[in-house]
C-alpha positions as CSV (number, residue, x, y, z in Angstrom):
1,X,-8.7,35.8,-1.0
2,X,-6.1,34.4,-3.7
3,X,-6.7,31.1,-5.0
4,X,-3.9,28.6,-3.9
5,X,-4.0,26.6,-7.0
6,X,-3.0,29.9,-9.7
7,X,0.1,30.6,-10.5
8,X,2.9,28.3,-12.1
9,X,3.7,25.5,-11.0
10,X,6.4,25.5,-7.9
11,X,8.9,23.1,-9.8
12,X,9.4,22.6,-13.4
13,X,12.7,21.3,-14.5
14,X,13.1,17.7,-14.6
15,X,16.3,16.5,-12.3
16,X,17.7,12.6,-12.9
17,X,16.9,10.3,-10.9
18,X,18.7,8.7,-8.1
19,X,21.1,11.0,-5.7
20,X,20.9,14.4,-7.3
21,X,16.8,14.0,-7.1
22,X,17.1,13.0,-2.9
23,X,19.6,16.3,-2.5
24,X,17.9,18.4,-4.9
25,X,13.8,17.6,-3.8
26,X,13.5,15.6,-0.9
27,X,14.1,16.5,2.9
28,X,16.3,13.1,4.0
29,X,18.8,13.3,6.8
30,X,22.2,13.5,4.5
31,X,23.2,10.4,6.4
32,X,19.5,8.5,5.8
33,X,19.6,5.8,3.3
34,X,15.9,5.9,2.7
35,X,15.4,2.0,1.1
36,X,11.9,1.6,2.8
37,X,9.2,4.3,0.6
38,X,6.5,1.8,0.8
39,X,6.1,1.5,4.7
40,X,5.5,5.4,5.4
41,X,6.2,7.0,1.6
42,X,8.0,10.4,1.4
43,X,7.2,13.9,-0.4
44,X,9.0,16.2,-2.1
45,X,9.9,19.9,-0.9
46,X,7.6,21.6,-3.0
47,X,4.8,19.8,-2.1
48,X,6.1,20.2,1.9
49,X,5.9,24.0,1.2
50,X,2.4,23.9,-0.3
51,X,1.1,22.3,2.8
52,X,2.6,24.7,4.9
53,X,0.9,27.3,2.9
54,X,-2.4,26.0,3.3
55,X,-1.8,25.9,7.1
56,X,-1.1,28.8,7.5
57,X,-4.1,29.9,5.2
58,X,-6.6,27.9,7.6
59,X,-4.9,29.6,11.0
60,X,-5.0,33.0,9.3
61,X,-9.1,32.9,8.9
62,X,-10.4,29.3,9.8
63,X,-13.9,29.5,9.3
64,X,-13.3,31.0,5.8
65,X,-11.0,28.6,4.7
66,X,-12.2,25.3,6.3
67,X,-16.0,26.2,5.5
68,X,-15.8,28.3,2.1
69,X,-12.3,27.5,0.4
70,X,-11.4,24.2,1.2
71,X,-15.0,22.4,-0.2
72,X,-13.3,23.7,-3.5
73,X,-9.9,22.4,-3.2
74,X,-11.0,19.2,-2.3
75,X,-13.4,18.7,-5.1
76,X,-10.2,19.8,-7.4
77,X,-8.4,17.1,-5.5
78,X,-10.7,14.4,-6.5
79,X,-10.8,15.7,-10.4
80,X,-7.3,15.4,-10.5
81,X,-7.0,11.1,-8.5
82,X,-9.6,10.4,-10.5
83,X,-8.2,9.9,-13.8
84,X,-5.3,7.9,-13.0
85,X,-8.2,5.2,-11.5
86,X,-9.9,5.6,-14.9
87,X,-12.8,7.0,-12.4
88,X,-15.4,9.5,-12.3
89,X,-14.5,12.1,-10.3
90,X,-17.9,11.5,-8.0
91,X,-16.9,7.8,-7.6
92,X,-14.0,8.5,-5.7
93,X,-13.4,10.3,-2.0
94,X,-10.4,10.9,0.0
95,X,-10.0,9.3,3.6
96,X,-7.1,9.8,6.2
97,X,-5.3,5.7,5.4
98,X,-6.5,2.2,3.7
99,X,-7.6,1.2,7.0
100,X,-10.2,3.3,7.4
101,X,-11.4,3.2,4.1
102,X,-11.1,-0.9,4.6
103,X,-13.4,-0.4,7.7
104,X,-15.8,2.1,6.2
105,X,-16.6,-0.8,3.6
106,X,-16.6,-3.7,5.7
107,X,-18.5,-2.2,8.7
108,X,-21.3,-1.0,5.9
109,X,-22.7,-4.5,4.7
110,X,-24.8,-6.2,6.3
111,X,-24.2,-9.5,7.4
112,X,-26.6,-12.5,7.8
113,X,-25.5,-16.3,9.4
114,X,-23.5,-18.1,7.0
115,X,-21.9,-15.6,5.6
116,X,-18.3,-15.5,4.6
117,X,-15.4,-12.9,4.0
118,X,-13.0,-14.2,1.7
119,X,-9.0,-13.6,1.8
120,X,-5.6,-15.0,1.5
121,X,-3.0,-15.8,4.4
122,X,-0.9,-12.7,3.0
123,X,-3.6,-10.3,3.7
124,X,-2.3,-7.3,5.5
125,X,-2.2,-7.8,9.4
126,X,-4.7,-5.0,10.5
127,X,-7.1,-5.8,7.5
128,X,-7.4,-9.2,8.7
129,X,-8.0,-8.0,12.5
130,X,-10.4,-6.1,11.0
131,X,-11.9,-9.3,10.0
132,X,-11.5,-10.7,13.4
133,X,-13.1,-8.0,15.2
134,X,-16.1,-8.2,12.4
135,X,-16.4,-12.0,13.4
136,X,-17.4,-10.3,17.2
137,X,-19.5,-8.3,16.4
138,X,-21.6,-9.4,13.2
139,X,-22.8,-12.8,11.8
140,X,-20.2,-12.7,9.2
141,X,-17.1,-15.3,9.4
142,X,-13.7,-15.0,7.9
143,X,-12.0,-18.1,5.5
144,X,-8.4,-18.0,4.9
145,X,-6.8,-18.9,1.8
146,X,-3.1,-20.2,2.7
147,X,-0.9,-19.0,0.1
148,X,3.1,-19.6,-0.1
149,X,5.5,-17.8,-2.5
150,X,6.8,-18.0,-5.0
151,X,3.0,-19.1,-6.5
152,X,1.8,-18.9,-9.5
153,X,-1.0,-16.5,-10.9
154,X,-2.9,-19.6,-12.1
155,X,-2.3,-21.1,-9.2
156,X,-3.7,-18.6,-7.4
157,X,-7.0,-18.8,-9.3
158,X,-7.2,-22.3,-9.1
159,X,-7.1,-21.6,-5.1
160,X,-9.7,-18.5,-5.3
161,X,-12.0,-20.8,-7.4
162,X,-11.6,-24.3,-4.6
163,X,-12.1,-21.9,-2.1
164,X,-15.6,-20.6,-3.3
165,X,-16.5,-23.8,-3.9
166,X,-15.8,-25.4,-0.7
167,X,-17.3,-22.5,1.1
168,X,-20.7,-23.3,-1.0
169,X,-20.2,-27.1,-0.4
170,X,-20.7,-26.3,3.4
171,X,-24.2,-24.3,2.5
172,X,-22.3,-20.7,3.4
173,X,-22.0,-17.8,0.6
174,X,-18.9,-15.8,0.5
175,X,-19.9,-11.8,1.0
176,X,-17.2,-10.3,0.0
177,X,-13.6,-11.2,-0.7
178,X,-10.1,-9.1,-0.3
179,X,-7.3,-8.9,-2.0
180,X,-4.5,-6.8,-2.9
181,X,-2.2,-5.2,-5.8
182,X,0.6,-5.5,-4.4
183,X,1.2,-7.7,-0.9
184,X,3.3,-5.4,1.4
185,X,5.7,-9.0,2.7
186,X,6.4,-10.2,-0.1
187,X,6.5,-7.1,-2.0
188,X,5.1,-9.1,-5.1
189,X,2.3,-8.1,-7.8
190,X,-1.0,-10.2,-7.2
191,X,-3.4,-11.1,-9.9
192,X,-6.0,-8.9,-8.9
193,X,-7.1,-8.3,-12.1
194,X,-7.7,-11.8,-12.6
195,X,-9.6,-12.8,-9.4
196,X,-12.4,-9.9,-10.0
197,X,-13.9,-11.6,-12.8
198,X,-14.1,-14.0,-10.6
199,X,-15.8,-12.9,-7.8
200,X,-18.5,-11.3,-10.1
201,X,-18.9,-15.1,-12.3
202,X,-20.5,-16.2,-8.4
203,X,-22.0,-12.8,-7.4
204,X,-19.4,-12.1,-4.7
205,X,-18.3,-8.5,-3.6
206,X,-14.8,-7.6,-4.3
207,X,-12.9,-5.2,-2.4
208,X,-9.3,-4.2,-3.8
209,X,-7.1,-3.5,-0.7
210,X,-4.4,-0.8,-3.0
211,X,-2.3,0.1,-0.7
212,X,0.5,-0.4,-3.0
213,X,-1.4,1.1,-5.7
214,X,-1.9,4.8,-7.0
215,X,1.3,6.1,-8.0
216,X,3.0,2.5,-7.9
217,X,1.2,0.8,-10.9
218,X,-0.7,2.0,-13.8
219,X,-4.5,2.0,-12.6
220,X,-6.5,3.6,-15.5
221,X,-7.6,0.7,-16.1
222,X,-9.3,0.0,-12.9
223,X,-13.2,0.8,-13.9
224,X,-12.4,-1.1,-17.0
225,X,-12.1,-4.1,-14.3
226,X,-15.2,-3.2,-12.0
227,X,-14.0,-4.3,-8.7
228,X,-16.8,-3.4,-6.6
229,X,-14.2,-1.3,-3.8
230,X,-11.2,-0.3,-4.3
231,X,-8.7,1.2,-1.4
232,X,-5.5,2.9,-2.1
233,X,-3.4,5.2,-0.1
234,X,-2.0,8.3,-1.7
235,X,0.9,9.0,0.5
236,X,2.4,6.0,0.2
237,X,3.9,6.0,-3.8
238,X,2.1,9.4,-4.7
239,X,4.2,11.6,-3.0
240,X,1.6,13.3,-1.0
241,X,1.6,13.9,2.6
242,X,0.8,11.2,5.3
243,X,-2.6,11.3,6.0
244,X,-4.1,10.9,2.7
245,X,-5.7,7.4,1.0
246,X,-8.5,7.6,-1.8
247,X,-11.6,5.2,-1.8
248,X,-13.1,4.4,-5.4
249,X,-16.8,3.1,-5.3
250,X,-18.9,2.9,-8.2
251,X,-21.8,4.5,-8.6
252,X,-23.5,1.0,-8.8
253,X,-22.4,0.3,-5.4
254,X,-22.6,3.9,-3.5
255,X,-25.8,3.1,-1.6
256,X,-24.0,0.0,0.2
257,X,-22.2,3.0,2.2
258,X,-24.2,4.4,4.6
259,X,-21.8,6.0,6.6
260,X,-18.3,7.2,7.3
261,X,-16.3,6.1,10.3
262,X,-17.0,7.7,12.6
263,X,-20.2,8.7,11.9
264,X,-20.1,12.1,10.6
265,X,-22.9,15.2,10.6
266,X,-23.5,14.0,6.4
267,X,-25.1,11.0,8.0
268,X,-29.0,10.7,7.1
269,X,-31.4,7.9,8.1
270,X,-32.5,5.8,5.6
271,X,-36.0,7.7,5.3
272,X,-34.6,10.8,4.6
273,X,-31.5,8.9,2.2
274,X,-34.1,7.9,-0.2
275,X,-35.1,11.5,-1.2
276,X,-31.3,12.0,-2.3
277,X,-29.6,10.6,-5.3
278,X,-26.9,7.4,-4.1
279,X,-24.4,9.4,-5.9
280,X,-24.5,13.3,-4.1
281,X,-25.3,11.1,-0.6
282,X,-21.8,9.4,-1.1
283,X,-19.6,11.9,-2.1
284,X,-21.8,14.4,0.9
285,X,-21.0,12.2,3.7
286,X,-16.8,12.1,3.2
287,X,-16.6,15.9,2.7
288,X,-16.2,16.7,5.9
289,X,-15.9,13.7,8.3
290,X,-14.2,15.6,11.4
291,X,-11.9,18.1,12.5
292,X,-8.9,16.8,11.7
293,X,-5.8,18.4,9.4
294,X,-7.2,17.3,5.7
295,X,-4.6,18.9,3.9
296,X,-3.2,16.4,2.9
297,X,-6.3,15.5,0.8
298,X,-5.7,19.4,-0.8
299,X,-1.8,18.3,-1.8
300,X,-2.7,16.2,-4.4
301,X,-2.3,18.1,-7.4
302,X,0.7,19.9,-6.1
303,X,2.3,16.3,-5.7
304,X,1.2,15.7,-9.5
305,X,3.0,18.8,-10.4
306,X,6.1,17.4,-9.0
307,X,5.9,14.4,-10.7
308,X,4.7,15.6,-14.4
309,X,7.3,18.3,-14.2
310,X,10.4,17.4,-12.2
311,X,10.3,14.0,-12.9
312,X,8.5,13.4,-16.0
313,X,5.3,12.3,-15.5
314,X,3.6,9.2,-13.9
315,X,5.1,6.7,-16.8
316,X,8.4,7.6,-16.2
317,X,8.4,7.4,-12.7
318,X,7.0,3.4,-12.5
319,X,9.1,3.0,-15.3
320,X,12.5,3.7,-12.5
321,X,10.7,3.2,-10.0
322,X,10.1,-0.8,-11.3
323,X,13.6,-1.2,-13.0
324,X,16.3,0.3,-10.1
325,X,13.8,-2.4,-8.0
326,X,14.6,-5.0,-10.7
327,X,18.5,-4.2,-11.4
328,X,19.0,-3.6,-7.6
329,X,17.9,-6.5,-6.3
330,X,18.9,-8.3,-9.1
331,X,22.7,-7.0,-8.0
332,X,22.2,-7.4,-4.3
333,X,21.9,-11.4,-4.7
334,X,24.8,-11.4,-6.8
335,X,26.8,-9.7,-4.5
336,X,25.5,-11.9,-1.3
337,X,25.5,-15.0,-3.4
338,X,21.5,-15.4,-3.2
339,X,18.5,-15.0,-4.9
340,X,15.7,-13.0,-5.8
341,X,11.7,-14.1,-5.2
342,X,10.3,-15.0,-8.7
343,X,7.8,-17.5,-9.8
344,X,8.1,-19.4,-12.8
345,X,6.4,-16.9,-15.0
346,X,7.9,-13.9,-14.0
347,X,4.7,-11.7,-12.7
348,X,6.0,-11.1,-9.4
349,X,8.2,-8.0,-9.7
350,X,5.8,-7.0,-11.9
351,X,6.0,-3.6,-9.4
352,X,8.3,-0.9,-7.5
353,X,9.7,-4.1,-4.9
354,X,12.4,-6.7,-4.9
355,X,12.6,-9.1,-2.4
356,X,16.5,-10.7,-1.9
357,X,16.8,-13.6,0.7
358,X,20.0,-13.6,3.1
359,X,23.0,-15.5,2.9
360,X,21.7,-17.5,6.6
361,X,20.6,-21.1,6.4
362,X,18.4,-22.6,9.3
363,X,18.8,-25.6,11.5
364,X,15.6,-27.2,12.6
365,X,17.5,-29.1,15.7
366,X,21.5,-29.2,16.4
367,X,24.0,-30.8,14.3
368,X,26.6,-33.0,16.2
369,X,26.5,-30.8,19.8
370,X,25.7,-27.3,17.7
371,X,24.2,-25.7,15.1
372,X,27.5,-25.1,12.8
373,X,27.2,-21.2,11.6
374,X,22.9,-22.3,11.2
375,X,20.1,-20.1,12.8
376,X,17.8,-22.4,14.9
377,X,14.6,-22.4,14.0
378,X,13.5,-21.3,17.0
379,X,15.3,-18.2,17.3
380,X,14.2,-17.3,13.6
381,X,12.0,-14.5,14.3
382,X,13.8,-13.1,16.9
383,X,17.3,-12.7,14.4
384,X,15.0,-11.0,11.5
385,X,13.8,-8.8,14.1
386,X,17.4,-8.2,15.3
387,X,18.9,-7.5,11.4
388,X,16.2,-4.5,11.1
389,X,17.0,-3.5,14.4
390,X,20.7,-3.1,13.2
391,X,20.1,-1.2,10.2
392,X,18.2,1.6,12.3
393,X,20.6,1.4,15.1
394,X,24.0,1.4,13.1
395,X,23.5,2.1,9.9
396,X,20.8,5.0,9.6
397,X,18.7,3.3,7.6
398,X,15.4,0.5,7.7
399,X,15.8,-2.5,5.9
400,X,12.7,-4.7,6.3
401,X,13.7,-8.5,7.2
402,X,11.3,-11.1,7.4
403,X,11.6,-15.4,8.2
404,X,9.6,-16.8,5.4
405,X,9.1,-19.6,3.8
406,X,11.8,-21.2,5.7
407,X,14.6,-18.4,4.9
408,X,15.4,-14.5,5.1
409,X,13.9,-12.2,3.1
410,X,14.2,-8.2,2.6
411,X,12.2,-6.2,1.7
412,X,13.7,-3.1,-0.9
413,X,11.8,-0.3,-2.8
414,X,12.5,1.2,-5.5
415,X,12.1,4.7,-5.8
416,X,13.1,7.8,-8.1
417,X,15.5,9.2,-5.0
418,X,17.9,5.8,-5.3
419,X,20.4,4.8,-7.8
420,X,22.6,1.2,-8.0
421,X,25.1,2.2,-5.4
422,X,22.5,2.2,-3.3
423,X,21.6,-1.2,-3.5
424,X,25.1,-2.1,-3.4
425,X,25.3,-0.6,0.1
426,X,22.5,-2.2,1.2
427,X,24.0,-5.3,0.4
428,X,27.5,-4.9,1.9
429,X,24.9,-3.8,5.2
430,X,23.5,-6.8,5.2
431,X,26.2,-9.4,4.6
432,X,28.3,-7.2,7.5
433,X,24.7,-8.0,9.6
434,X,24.4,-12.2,8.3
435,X,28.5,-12.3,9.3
436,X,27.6,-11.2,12.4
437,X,24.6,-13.7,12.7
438,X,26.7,-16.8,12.0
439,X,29.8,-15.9,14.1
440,X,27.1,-15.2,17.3
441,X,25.6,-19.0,16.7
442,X,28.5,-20.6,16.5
443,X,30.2,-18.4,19.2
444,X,26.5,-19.9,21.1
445,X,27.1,-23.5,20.0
């Protein structure tokens, strides 16, 4: 049986960045735009290749490989993720998304009356249904912190810290409290950093929802930190296949997790957990959770590869990655005569987004008999949802559009397969799109 991993690597002459990288490594529709990485991610051809490899290795002698061969690759996996979380390599496991990693967490606590779970109005929809359903189910309640950009980091400490304290003031004890690296709307860097120390000055659990995170900022600083979870999906900014997030937890904190979701065969009552050490139960029970198609997991280090030898390692890449986000977006308001989201101190692009507001201006009721070239209020949502539609329908591409904060936002990533011009397209797109908008109203009025 040959080992997969031998051999030199598949790819190993850096290619520039922008166009001649998305023609040259990645497998794009030649009339895609592809402005949208950190919904869904995307991986190169090499590391497409090796997955297809390992397929068909697991069809041509399945027990052997799923039994014997894979138990290896997948420890070689977690040697190779661990490091860039500053982690030990049995302090981390690989799960299918950040949702179920988010739920394997939540849904092992224990929860007793009074207490709370902690988290800020930008949380990430399903986390906070997560949340919901929890509130169901257990004793534990949710507490939302409202938050409104462009904030602050101080200011959002200040809020973290009220919160606590009003949540004690009413005799309950915050459990646990989630937060993020990087919001997914708005694409901003949070203080995460910052609000750890935090939770651990009032003996609060702190779970690290990263699904911006591996592959997007530098991590190796993470243990350093000692959040007491930490969540971050790998296919996202990593460039490994869908399917694919890792969990960190500290060896401090592995007998909180009982079990996977679903309950897998490394399950073991509590009688029978006590004769093992915390540390092999934890990394036991995600080994092999189902039958599903784990390669992904196994694709890590090929993705690596790709990075550290076609593009120049994991520096270089957030390096473009955070300035063609910068200079991009930076462009795209010029050329629609907006603005980009910043606070007053400059953290918030801080990371591989940029987030341009529209040219559209909104009109709460109507002016003299109409609404003058305005978007009512009302029909806010509905002409956000009606830009992105456009930009799938008519211009092969998906350009996230949000009403916030009482304007239009988008939503742009940066990534090593775009260059300026395509920015610059995205913004002709969109003011062709807001023309549109404000000749339909007034055409309505």
């Amino acid at each position: 049986m040959r080992i997969l991993h031998d051999g030199p690597p598949t790819v190993t002459a850096v290619t520039p960045f922008g166009r001649e990288m998305r023609q040259a490594h990645f497998n794009f529709a030649p009339s895609y735009t592809p402005l949208n990485h950190g919904s869904f991610g995307a991986f190169p051809s090499s590391v497409r290749e090796y997955q297809r490899t390992l397929r068909c290795e697991t069809e041509a002698r399945p027990d052997t490989f799923i039994r014997f061969i894979y138990p290896r690759l997948l420890r070689e996996s977690r040697e190779a993720v661990a490091p860039l979380l500053g982690a030990e390599t049995d302090e981390v496991v690989f799960v299918p998304n950040a949702l179920t990693a988010i739920n394997t967490v939540l849904r092992n606590l224990i929860y007793r009356s009074g207490d709370v779970i902690l988290y800020f109005s930008t949380i990430y929809d399903a986390c906070l249904k997560t949340i919901q359903c929890l509130e169901e189910t257990t004793r534990v309640k949710g507490y939302c912190i409202d938050l409104m950009y462009p904030a602050d980091d101080d200011e959002i400490v200040d809020l973290f810290r009220t919160a606590i304290l009003e949540i004690q003031s009413q005799g309950r004890s915050v459990k646990l409290a989630m937060f993020d690296t990087v919001l997914t709307f708005p694409g901003v860097r949070f203080p995460w950093e910052r609000l750890v120390p935090v939770c651990r000055e009032y003996g609060i659990l702190s779970c690290i929802d990263g699904a911006h995170g591996v592959g997007h900022i530098d991590l190796r600083h993470l243990a350093q930190v000692e959040p007491d979870f930490f969540i971050s999906n790998c296919y996202k900014w990593l460039m490994v296949p869908r399917g694919c997030a890792v969990l960190y937890v500290p060896y401090r904190n592995q007998a909180l997790i009982r079990t996977t979701y679903p309950t897998a065969e490394g399950y073991l009552p509590h009688a029978e957990r006590e004769t093992k050490s915390s540390a092999s139960y934890f990394v036991n029970l995600f080994d092999k959770v189902s039958t599903i198609d784990t390669t992904p997991y196994i694709c890590v280090i090929e993705a690596l590869k790709f990075r550290d030898h076609v593009c120049g390692g994991e520096e270089r890449v957030r390096d473009y990655c955070k300035t063609i986000a910068r200079e991009g977006g930076e462009l795209m308001a010029a050329m629609m005569g907006t603005e980009i989201l910043e606070n007053k101190t400059g953290t918030l692009r801080d990371c591989c987004f940029t987030n341009v507001k529209l040219p559209l201006e909104i009109a709460e009721e109507q002016q003299g008999g109409g609404y003058r070239g305005k978007v009512p209020a009302k029909d806010a949502k509905a002409v956000a949802d009606w830009i992105t539609k456009m930009t799938v329908d008519e211009f092969d591409t998906f350009i996230a559009t949000r009403y916030y904060a009482g304007a239009f936002w988008v939503r742009i990533s940066g990534q090593v397969y775009l260059e300026r011009v395509d920015f610059e397209w995205a913004a002709n797109v969109l003011l062709d799109l807001c023309g549109r908008v404000r000749n339909g109203i007034l055409h309505l009025s």
